[in-house]
C-alpha positions in Angstrom: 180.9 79.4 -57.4 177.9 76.8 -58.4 176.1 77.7 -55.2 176.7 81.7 -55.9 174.9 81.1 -59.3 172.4 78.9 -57.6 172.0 81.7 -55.0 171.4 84.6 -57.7 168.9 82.3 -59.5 166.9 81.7 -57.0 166.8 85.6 -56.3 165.8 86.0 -59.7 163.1 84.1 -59.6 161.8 85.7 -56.2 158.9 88.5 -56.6 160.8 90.4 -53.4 164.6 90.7 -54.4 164.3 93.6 -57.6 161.6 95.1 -55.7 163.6 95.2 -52.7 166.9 96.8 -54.6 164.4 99.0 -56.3 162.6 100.4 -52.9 166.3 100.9 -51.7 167.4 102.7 -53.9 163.7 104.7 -53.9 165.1 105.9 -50.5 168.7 107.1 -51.3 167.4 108.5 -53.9 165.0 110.5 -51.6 167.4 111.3 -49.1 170.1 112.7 -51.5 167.0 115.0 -53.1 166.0 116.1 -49.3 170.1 116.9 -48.8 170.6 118.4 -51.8 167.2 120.6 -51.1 168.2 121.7 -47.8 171.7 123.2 -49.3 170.4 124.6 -52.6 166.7 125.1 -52.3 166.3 129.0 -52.5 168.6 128.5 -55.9 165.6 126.2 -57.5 163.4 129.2 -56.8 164.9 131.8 -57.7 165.7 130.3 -61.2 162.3 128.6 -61.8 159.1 129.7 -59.2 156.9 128.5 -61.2 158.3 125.0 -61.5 159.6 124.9 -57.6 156.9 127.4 -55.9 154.7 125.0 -54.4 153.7 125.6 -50.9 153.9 123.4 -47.8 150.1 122.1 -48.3 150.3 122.0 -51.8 153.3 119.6 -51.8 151.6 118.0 -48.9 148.7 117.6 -51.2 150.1 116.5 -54.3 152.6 113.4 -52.7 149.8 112.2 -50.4 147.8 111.5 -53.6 150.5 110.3 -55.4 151.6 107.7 -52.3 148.0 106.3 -52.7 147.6 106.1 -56.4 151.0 103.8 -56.2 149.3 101.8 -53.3 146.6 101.5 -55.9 148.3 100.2 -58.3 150.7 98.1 -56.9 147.5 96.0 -55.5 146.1 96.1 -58.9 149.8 94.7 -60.4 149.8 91.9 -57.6 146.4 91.0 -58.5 146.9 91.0 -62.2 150.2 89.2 -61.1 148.2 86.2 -59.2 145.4 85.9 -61.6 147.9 85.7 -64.8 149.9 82.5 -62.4 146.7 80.8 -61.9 145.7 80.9 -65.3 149.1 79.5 -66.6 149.0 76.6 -64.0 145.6 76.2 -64.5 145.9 76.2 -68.7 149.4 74.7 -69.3 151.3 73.6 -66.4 152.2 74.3 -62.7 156.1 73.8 -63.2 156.7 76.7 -66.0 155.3 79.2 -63.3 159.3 79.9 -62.2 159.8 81.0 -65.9 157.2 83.7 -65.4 158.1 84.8 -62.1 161.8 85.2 -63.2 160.6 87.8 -65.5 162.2 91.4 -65.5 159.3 92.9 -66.4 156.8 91.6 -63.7 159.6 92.3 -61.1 160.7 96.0 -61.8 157.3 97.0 -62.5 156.5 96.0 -58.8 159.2 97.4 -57.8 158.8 100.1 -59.4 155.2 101.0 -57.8 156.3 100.2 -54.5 159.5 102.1 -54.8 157.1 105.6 -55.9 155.1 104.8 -53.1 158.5 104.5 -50.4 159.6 107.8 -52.3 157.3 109.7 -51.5 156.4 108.8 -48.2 160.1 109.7 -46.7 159.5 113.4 -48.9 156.4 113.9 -47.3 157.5 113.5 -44.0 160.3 116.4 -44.4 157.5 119.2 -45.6 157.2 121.6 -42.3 155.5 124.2 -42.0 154.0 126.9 -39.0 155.8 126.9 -35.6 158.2 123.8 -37.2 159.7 126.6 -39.3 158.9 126.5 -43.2 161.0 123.7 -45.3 159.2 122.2 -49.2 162.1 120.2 -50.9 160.4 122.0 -53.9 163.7 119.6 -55.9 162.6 115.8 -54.6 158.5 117.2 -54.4 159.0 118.0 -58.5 160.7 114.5 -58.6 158.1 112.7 -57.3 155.9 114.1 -59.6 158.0 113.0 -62.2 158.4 109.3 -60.9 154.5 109.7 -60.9 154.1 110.3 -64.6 156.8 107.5 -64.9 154.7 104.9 -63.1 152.1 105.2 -65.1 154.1 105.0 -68.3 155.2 101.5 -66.3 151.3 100.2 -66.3 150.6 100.5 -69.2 153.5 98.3 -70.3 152.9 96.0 -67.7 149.5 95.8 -69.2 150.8 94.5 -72.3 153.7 92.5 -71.4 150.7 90.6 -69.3 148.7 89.9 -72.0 151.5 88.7 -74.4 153.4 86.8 -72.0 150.3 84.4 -70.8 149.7 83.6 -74.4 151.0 80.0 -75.4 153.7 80.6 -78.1 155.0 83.4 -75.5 155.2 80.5 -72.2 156.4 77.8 -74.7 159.5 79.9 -76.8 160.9 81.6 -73.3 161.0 77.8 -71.8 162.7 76.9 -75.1 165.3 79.9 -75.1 166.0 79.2 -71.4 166.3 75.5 -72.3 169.0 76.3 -75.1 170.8 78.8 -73.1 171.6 75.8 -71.0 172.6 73.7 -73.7 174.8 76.6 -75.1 176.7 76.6 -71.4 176.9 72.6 -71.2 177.8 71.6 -74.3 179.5 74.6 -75.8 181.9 72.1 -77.9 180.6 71.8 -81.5 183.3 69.4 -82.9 180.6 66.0 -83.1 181.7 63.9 -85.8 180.7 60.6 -87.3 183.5 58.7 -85.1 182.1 60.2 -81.6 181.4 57.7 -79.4 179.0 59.9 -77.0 175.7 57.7 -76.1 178.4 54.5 -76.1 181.6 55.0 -74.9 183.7 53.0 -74.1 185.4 53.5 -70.6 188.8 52.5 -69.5 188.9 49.2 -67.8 188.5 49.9 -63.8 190.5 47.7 -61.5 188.6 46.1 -58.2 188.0 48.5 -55.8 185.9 49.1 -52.5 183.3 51.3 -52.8 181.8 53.0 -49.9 178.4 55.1 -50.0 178.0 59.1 -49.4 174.8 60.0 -47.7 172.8 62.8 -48.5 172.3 65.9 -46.0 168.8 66.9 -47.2 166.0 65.9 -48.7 165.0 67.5 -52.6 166.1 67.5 -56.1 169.5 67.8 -57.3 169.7 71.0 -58.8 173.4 71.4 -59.6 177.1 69.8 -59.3 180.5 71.9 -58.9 182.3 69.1 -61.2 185.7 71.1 -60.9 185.3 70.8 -56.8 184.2 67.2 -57.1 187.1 66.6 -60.0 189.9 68.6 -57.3 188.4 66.4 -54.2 188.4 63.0 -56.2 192.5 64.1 -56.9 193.2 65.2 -53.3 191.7 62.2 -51.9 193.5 59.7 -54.4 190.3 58.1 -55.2 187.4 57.9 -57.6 184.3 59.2 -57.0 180.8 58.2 -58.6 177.6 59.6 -58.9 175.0 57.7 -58.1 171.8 60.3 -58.6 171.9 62.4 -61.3 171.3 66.1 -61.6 167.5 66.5 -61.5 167.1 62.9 -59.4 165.1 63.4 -56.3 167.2 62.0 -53.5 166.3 61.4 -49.5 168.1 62.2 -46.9 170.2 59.7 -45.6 170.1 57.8 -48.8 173.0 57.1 -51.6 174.2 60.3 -52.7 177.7 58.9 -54.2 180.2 56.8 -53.9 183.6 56.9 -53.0 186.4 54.1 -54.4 188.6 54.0 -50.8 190.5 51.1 -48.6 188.3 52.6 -45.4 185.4 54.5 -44.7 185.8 58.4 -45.5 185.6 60.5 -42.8 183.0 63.7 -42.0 185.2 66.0 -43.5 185.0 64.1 -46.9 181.3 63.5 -46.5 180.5 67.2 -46.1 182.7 68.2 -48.7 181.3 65.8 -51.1 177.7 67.2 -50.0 179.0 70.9 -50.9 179.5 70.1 -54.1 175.8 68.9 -54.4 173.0 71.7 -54.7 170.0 70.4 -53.8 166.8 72.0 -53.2 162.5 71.9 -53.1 162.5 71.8 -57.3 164.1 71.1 -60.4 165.8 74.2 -62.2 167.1 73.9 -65.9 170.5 75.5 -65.3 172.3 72.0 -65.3 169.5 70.3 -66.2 168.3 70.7 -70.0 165.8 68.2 -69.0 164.1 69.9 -67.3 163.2 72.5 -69.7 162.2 69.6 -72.3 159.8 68.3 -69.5 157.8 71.6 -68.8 157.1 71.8 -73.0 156.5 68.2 -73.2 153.6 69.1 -69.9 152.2 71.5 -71.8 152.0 69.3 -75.0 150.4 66.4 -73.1 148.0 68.8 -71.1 147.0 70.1 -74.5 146.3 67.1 -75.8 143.9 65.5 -73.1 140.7 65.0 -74.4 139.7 67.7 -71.5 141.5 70.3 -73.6 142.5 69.0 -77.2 144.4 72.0 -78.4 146.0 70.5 -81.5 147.8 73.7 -81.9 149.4 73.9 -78.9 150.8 70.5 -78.8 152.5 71.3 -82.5 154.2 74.6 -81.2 155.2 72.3 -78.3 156.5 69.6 -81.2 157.8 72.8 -83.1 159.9 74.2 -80.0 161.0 70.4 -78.9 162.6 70.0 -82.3 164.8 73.6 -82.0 165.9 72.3 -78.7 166.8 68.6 -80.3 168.7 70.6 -83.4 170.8 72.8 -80.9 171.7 69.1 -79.5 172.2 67.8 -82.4 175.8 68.3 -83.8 176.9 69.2 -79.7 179.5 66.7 -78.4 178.3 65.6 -75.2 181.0 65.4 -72.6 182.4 62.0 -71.2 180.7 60.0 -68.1 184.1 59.3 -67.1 186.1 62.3 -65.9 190.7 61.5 -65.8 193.4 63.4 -64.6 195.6 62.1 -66.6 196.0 59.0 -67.3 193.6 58.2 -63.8 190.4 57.9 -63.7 188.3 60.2 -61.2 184.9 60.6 -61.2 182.0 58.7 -63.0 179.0 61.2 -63.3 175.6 60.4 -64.7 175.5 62.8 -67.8 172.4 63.0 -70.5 172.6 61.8 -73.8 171.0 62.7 -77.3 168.9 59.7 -77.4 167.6 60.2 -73.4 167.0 63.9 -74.4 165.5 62.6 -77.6 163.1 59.9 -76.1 162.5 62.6 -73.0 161.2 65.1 -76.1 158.8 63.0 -78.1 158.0 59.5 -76.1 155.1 60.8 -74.5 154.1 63.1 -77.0 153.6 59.8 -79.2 151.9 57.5 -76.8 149.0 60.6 -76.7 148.6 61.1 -80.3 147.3 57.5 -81.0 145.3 58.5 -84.4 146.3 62.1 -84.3 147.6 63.1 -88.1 148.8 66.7 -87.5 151.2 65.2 -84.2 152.2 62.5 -85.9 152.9 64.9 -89.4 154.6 67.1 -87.2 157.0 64.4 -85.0 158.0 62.9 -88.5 158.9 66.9 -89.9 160.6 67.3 -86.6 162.7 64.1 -86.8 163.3 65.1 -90.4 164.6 68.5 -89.4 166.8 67.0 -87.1 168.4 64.1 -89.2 170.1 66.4 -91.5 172.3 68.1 -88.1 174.0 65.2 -87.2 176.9 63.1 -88.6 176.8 60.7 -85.3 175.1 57.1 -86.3 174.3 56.6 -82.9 172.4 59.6 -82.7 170.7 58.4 -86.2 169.7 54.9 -84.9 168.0 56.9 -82.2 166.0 59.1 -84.9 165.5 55.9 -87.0 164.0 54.4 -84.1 161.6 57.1 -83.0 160.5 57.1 -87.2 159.3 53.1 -86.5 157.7 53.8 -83.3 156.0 56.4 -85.1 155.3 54.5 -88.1 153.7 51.7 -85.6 151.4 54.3 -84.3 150.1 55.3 -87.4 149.2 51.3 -88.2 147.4 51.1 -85.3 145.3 54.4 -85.0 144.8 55.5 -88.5 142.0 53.9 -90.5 141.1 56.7 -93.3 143.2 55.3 -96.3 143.9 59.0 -96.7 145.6 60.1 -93.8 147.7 57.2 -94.1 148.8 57.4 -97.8 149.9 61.2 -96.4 151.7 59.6 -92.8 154.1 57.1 -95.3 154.7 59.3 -97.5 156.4 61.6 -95.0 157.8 58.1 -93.7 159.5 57.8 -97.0 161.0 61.5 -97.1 162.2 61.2 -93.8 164.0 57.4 -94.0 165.6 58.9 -97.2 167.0 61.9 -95.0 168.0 59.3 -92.4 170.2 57.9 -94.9 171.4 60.6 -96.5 174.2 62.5 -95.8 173.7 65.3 -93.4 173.6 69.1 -94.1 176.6 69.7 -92.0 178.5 66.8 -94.3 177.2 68.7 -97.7 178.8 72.2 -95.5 182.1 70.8 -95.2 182.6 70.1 -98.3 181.4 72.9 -99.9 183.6 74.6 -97.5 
């Protein structure tokens, strides 16, 4: 099932699948209008000449314009298309250039153009006329001339979701959205409490055992795990199995893949079925990887703040739409690294934490604002922000931490006396929210 959802999201982020369905369905659609015209056509124009009267050149006339205005167009919309990919590597970063390529809008609307164009092409070729015997399927000729007006309608809004989708608070909220969608399907459990033990649990003891290696298949980035078929092979097998990259690692073929606890070596069948449960492929995707989606805002951030570009702005929406991420994580209980059946043990994954998500957010972020006041104004409000979401000490230490690394920044870059009478007193307001109690605490009890 992991691989069908891989499958579907890599056709989603394909400029030829929608199109594809959209110029197939161009052609039933003209067929059906063609049938339909053969049976009923004298009944269009008897009821309505006017509307269903055109002659065989006339028709002719009007869909051979109409077929070239569409291939107009759609070379315009790739073009448009191409420039508006290169600017967004070019500007922000190369890896957020899936997000845009995934979008609806981009796709039908090339679909949509080429599927006109298909459309009428297959109606032209039906209009005889002279020794051929007369036949104008006046019903799918009307049609076309209504998917014409329809196109165009489709332009202009391609027009405009182009010039609103390359703009940065546009690229940066739909990486944050996807990023949270994520989190929503991994960590849909809300119950974190002060006792949760997430970033340092403490595993079962595990008795001696021999370990032997799985080899990967292929080459690339590990994209997704089917933890139910790993979970089921790990109990058929009587055995534990380990992960030894983790989802978004880039592993080599014929390398460590996992690991297997067994008294002999597995055999093929086990290897390949341990590799099935692996997607791997040429990139990372954010599906099972939340990561991910933190590391294309944090590229943008760190591209905006080279000295090159310096757009202050951009690196706080990127600060802004790091800390929504971070407060969705917040009060989530993360699930176990060790996976029972039971009372047995059966797989050890590599799973993310709140303070690897956390230091993936902001550590970089920090390193580049060395004497920046609005980044380091902003981190602090962030951090702030997220403090009051989370009962879980561990996950407070973490925030307390980033405050002092933040706070040593600001002793080393800052020299106005100013800026950094304004950088402690944030300090203060947000050490007092560290040891506070949190909103969710003050919730309950109101509750």
């Amino acid at each position: 099932m992991n691989k069908l959802k891989q499958h579907l999201s890599n056709f989603r982020s394909s400029f030829w699948f929608m199109p594809t369905v959209i110029v197939a369905f161009s052609i039933v659609l003209a067929i059906t209008l063609i049938q339909v015209d053969s049976a009923e056509n004298d009944i269009w124009l008897a009821q309505w000449p006017h509307l269903f009267g055109a002659g065989a050149e006339g028709a002719r006339g009007m869909l051979s314009t109409l077929a070239g205005s569409m291939m107009s167009v759609m070379g315009i919309t790739f073009s448009m298309t191409l420039v508006a990919l290169a600017l967004i590597a070019n500007q922000y970063t190369s890896r957020i250039l899936r997000n845009f390529m995934r979008s609806i809008v981009t796709q039908a609307s090339l679909g949509t153009f080429a599927g006109i164009f298909t459309y009428c092409l297959i109606v032209l070729r039906t209009i005889r006329s002279g020794d051929e015997g007369t036949f104008v399927p006046s019903l799918a000729v009307f049609f076309g001339f209504v998917l014409a007006l329809g196109g165009v309608g489709v332009l202009i809004f391609f027009i405009h979701h182009i010039a609103s989708s390359i703009q940065a608070s546009s690229i940066i909220a739909s990486v944050a959205q996807e990023t949270i969608a994520a989190i929503d399907r991994l960590f849909p459990d809300k119950s974190e409490s002060e006792f949760d033990k997430d970033e340092n649990q403490v595993p079962r003891p595990i008795e001696e055992r021999n370990w032997h290696v799985i080899l990967a298949k292929k080459s690339g980035y590990i994209q997704s795990l089917d933890d139910d078929a790993l979970l089921h092979l790990a109990q058929d097998r009587n055995t534990i199995a380990r992960m030894e990259c983790g989802i978004g690692d880039f592993v080599v073929q014929n390398t460590v893949l996992a690991s297997l606890a067994l008294e002999s070596p597995p055999d093929n069948e086990t290897i390949a079925a341990i590799n099935a449960c692996y997607e791997i492929g040429p990139h990372r995707t954010v599906e099972q990887d939340p990561a991910f989606g933190i590391r294309e805002i944090v590229d943008v951030a760190l591209k905006a703040l080279s000295p090159g570009v310096n757009d202050i702005s951009t690196a706080v929406m990127c600060v802004d739409y790091l800390a929504m991420i971070l407060a969705r994580l917040a009060p989530r209980k993360f699930p176990p690294s060790h996976r029972y059946i039971g009372e047995k043990l059966r797989v050890i994954v590599i799973a993310p934490s709140f303070s690897s998500l956390l230091a993936d957010s902001y550590d970089q972020i920090r390193r580049s604002a060395a004497g920046n006041v609005a980044i380091m104004m902003r981190l602090l409000g962030a951090l702030h922000t997220i403090a009051g979401l989370t009962v879980s000490p561990n996950r407070r230490l973490a925030l307390r931490e980033h405050v002092q690394w933040i706070a040593e920044l600001a002793d080393r870059s800052i020299e106005s006396a100013h800026d950094r009478s304004l950088i402690e007193q944030r300090l203060t307001h947000v050490r007092d929210a560290l040891e506070a109690e949190s909103v969710l605490c003050i919730r309950e009890k109101k509750l």
